[in-house]
LUMBA-49362 format. One line per field, with one value per residue: residue number from 1; residue in three letters; x, y, z of N, C-alpha, C, CB in turn. Coordinates in pm, 1 decimal, padded with zeros to 6 digits. Glycine has a CB too. Layout:
k = [NUM_...]
r = [ALA_...]
n_px = [X_...]
n_py = [Y_...]
n_pz = [Z_...]
ca_px = [X_...]
ca_py = [Y_...]
ca_pz = [Z_...]
c_px = [X_...]
c_py = [Y_...]
c_pz = [Z_...]
cb_px = [X_...]
cb_py = [Y_...]
cb_pz = [Z_...]
This chain:
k = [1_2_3_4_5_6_7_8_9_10_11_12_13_14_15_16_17_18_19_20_21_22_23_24_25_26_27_28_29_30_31_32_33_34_35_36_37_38_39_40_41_42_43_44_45_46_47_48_49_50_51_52_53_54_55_56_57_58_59_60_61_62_63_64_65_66_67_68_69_70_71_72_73_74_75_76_77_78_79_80_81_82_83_84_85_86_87_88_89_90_91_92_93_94_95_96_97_98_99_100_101_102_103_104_105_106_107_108_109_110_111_112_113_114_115_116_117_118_119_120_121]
r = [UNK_UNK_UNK_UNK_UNK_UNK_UNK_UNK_UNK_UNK_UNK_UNK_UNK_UNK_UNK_UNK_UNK_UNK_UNK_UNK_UNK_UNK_UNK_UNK_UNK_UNK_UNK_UNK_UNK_UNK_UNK_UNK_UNK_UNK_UNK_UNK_UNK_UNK_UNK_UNK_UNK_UNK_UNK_UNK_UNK_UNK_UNK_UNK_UNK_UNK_UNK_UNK_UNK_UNK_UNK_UNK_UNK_UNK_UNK_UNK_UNK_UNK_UNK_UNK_UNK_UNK_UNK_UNK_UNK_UNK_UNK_UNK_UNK_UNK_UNK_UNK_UNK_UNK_UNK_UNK_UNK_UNK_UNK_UNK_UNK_UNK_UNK_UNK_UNK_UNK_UNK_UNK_UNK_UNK_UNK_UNK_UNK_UNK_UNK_UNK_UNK_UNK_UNK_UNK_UNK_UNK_UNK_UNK_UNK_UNK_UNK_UNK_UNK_UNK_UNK_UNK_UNK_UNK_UNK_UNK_UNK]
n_px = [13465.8_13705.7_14028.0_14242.4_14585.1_14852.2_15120.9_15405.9_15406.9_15554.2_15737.2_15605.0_15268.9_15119.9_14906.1_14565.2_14370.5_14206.8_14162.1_13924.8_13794.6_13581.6_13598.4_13824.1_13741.2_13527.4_13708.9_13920.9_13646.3_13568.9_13738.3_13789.5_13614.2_13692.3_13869.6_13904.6_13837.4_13662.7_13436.6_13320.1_13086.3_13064.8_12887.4_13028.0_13270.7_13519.0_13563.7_13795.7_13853.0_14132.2_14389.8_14684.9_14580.3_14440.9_14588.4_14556.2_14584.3_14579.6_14500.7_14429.2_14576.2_14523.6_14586.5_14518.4_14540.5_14754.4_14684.1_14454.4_14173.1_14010.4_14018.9_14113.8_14335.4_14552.4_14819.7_15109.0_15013.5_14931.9_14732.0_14791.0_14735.7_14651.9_14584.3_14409.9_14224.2_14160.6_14025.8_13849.8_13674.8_13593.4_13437.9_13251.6_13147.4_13072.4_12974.3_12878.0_13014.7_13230.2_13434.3_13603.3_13682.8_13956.8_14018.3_14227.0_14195.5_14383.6_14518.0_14540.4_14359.5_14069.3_13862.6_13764.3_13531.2_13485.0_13244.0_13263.5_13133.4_12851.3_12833.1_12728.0_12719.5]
n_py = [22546.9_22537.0_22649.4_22507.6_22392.9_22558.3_22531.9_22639.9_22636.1_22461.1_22400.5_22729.2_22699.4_22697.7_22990.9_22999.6_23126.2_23436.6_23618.4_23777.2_23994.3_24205.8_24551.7_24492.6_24286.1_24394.5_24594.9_24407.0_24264.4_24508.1_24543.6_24278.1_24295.1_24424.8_24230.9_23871.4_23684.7_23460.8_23532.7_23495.5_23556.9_23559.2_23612.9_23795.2_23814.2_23838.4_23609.7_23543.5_23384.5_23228.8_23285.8_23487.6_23685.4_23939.6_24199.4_24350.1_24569.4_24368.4_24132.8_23810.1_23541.8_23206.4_22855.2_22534.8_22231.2_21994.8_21689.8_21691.3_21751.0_22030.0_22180.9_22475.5_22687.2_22946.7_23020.4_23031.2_22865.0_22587.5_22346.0_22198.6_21864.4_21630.7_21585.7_21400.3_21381.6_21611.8_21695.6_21480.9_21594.0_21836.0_21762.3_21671.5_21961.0_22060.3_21845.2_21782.0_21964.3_22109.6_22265.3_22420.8_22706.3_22740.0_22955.6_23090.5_23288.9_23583.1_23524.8_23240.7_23117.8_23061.9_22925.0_23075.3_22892.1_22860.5_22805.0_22771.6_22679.6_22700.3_22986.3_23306.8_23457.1]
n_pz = [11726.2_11941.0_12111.3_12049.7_11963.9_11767.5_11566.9_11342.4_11011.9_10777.4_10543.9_10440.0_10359.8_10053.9_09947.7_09897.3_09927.5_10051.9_10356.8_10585.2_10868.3_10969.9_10985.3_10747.1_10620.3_10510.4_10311.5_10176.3_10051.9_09866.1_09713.4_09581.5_09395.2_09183.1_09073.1_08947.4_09135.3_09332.5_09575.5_09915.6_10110.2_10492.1_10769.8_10952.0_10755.1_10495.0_10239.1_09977.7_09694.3_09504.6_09231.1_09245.8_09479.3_09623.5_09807.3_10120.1_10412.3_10721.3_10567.6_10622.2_10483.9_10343.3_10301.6_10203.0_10344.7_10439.5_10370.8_10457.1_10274.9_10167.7_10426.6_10489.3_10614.0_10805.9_10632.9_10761.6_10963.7_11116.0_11272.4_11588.8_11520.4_11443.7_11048.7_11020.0_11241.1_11273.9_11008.4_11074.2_11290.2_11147.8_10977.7_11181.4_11231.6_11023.9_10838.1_10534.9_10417.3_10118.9_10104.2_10378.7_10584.3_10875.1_11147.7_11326.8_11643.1_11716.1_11934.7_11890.9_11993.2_12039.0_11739.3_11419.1_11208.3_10887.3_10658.1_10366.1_10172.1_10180.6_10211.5_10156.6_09804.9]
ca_px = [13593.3_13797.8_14152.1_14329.8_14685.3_14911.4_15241.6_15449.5_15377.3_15713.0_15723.1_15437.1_15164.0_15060.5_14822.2_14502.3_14231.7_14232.9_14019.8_13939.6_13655.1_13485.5_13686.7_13933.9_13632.5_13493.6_13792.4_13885.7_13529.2_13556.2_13900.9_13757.5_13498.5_13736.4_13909.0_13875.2_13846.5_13527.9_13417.9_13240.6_13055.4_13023.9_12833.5_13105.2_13382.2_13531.5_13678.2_13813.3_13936.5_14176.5_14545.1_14701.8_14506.7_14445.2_14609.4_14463.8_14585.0_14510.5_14441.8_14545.2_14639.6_14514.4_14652.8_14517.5_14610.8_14826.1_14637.3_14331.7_14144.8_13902.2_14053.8_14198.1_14408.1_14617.8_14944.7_15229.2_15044.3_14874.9_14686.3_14914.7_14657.9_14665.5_14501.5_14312.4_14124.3_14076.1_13945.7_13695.7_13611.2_13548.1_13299.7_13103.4_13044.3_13023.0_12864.9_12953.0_13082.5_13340.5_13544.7_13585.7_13873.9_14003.4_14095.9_14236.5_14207.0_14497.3_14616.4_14598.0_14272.5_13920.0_13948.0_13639.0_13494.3_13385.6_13152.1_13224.5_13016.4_12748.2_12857.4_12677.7_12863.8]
ca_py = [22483.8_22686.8_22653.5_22432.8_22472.1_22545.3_22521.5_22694.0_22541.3_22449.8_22578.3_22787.0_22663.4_22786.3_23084.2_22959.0_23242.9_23548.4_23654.8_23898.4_24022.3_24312.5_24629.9_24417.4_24201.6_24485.5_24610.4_24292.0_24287.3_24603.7_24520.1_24178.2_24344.7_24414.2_24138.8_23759.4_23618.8_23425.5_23623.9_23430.6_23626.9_23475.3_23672.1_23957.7_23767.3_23809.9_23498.2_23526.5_23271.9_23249.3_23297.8_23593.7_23703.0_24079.2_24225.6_24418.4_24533.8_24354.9_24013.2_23674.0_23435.5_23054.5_22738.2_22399.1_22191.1_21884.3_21550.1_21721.6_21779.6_22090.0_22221.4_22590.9_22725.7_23027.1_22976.5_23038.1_22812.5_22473.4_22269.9_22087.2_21756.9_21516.0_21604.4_21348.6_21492.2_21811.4_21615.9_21419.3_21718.3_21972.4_21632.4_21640.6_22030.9_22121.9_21820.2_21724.4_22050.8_22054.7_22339.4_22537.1_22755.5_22762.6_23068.1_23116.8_23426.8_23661.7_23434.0_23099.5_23028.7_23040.8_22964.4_23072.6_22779.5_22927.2_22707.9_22830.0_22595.2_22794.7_23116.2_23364.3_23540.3]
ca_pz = [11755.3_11994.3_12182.3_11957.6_11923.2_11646.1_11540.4_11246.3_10932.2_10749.5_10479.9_10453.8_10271.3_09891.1_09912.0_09805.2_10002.6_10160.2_10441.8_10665.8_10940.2_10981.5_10870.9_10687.0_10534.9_10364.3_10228.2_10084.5_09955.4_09775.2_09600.0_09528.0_09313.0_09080.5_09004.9_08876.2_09234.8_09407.1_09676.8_09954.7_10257.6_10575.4_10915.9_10898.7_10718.9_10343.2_10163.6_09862.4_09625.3_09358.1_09199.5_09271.0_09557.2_09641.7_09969.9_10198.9_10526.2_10812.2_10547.7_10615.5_10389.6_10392.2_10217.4_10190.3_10532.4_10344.8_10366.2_10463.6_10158.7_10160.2_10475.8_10418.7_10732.4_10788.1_10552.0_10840.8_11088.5_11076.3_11364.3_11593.4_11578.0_11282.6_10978.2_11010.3_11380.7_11231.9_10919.5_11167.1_11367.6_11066.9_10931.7_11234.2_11288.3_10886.7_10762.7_10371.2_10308.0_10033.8_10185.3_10512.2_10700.5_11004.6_11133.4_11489.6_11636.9_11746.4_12023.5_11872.6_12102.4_11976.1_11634.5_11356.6_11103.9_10800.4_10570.6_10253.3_10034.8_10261.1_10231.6_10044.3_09752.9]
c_px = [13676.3_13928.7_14221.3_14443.6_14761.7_15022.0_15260.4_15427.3_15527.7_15704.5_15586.0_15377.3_15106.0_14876.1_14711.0_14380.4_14294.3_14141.4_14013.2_13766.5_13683.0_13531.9_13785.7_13845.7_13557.1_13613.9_13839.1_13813.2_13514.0_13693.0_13877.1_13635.3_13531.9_13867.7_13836.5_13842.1_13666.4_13529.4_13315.3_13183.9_13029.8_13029.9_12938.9_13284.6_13339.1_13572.4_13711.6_13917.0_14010.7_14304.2_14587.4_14614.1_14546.4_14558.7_14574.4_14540.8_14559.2_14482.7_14496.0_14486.1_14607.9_14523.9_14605.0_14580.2_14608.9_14738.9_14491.1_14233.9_14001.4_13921.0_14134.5_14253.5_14547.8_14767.5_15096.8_15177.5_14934.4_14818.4_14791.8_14827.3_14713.1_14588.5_14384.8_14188.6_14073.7_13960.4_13787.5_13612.0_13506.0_13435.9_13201.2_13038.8_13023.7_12951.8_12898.3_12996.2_13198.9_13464.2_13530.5_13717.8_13807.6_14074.3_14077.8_14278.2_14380.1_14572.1_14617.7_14455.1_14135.4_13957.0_13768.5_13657.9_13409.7_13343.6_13155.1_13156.9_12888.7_12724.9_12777.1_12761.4_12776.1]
c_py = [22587.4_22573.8_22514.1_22490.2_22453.6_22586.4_22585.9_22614.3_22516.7_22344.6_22599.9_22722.1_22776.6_22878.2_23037.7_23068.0_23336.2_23566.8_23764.5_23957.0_24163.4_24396.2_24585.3_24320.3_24302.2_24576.0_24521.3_24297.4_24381.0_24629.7_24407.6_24188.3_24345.2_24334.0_23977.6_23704.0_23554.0_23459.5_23529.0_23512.4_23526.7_23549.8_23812.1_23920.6_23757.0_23681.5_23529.0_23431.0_23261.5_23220.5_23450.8_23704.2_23864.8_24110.2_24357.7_24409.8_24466.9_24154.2_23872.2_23556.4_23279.3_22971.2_22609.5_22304.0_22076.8_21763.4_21575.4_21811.4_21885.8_22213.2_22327.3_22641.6_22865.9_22922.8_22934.7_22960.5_22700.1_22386.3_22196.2_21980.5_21700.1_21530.9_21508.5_21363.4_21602.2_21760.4_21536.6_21534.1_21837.1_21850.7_21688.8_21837.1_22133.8_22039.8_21786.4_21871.1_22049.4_22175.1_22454.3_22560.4_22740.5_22875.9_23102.3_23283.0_23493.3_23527.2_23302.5_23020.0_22955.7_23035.7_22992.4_22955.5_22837.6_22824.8_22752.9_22767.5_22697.9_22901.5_23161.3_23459.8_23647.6]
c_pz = [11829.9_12092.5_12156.7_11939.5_11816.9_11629.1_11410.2_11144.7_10804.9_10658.8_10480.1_10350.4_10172.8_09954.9_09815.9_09786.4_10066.0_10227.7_10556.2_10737.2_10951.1_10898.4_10781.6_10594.6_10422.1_10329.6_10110.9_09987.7_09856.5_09680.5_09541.6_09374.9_09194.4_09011.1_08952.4_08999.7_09246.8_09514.5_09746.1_10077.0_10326.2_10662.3_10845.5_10851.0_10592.8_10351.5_10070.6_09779.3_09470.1_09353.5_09227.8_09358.7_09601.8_09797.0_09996.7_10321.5_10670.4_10768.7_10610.1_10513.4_10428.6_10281.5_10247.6_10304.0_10451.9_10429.1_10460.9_10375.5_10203.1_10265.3_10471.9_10577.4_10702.3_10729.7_10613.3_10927.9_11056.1_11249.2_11475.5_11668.1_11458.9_11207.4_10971.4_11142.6_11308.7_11109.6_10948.8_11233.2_11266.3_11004.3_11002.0_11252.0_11167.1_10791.6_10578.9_10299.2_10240.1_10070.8_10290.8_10562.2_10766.2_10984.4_11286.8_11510.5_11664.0_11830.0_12051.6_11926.3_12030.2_11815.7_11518.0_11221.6_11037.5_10711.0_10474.5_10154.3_10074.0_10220.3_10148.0_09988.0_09666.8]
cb_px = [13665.8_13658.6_14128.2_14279.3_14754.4_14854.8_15282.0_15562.9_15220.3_15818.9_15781.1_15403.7_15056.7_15006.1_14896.5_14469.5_14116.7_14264.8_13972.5_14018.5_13618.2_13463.2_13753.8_14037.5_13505.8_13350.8_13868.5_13837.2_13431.6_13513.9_14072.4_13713.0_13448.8_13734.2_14006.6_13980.0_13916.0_13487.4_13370.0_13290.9_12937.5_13076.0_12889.2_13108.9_13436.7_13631.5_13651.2_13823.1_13846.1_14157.9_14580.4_14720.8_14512.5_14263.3_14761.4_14316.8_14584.8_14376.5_14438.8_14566.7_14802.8_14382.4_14800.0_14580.1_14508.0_15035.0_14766.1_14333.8_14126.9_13788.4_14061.3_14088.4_14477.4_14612.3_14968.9_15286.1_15029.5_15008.3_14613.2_15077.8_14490.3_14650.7_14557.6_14363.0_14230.7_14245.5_14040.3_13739.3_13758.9_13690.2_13312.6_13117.8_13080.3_13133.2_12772.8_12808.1_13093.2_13288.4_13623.8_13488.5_13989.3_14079.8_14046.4_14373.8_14095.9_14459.4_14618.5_14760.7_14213.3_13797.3_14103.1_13598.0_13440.2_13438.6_13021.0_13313.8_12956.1_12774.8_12983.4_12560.2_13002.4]
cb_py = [22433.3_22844.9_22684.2_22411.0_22483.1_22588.2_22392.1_22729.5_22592.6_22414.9_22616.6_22961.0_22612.0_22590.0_23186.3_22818.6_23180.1_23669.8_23524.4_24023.0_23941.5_24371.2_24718.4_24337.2_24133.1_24597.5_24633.0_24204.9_24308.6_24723.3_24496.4_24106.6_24468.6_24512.2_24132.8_23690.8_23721.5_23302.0_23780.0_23305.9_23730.5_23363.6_23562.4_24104.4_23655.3_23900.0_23370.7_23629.7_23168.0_23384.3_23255.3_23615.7_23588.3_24133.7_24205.6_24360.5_24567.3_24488.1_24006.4_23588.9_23456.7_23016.5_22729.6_22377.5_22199.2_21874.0_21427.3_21757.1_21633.9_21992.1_22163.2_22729.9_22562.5_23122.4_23090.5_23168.9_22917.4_22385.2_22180.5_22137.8_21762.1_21364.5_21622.1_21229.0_21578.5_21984.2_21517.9_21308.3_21809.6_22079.4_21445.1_21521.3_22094.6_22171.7_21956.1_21622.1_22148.0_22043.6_22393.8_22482.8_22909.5_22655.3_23181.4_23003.4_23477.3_23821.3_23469.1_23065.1_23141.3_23184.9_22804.1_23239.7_22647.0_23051.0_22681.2_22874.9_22362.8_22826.0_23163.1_23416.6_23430.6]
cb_pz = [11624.1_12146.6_12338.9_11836.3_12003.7_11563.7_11549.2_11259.9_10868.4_10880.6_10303.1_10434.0_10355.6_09700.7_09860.5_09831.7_10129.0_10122.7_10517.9_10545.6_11094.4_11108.7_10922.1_10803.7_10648.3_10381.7_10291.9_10134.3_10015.8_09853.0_09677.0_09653.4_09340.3_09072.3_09070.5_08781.2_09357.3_09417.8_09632.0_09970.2_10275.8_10590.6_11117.2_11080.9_10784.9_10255.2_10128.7_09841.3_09626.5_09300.0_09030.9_09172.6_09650.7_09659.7_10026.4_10203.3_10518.5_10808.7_10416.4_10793.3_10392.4_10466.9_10235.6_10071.5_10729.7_10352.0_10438.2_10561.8_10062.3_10183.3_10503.4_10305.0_10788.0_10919.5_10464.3_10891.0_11230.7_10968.9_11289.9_11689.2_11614.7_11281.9_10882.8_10978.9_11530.3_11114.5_10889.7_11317.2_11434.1_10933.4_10987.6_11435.8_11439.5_10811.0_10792.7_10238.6_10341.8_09848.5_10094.4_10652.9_10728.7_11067.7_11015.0_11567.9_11753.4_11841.7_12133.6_11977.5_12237.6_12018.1_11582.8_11308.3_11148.6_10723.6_10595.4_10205.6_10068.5_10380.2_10221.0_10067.0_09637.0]
């Protein structure tokens, strides 16, 4: 999925994951170790899932995308389609998974689809 745009999300959306690639993925990972969290790997991306979520420089923060159930998206910024597109879209290129982020890069463009039912933890 790439160059989708996105708008502020207002108010931010509840902190449900944290995540983070490469150097920022294994950091994460090695603070996730020691807590209560579910830790999901994916290629060279942490997830981690929980309440009170670790921080880590560099992390970002994703929240539940409202009336799209399963859908996790950075917390300050949300799709600007209709949950229900993104809802159809994330169907056809994840398939019955029960939850996956979105996570657009730096400048909003390309954005990465992580499969965390997938993931290995």
């Amino acid at each position: 999925m790439n160059a989708i745009g996105w708008v502020a999300a207002a108010p931010p959306l509840r902190p449900v994951a944290a995540c983070g690639r490469g150097p920022v993925a294994v950091r994460l990972a090695e603070r996730a170790e020691a807590g209560p969290w579910t830790t999901a790997r994916y290629d060279d991306w942490t997830v981690v899932l929980g309440d009170e979520l670790p921080w880590v420089d560099g992390v970002v923060y994703l929240g539940a995308l409202p009336d799209a159930p399963g859908v996790l998206v950075p917390v300050h910024r949300v799709p600007a389609l209709s949950p229900d597109l993104v809802r159809s879209a994330v169907r056809r290129l994840a398939g019955s998974a029960k939850q996956v982020a979105l996570v657009p890069d730096e400048t909003g463009g390309d954005v990465a689809v992580l499969v965390l039912d997938k993931a290995a933890s």
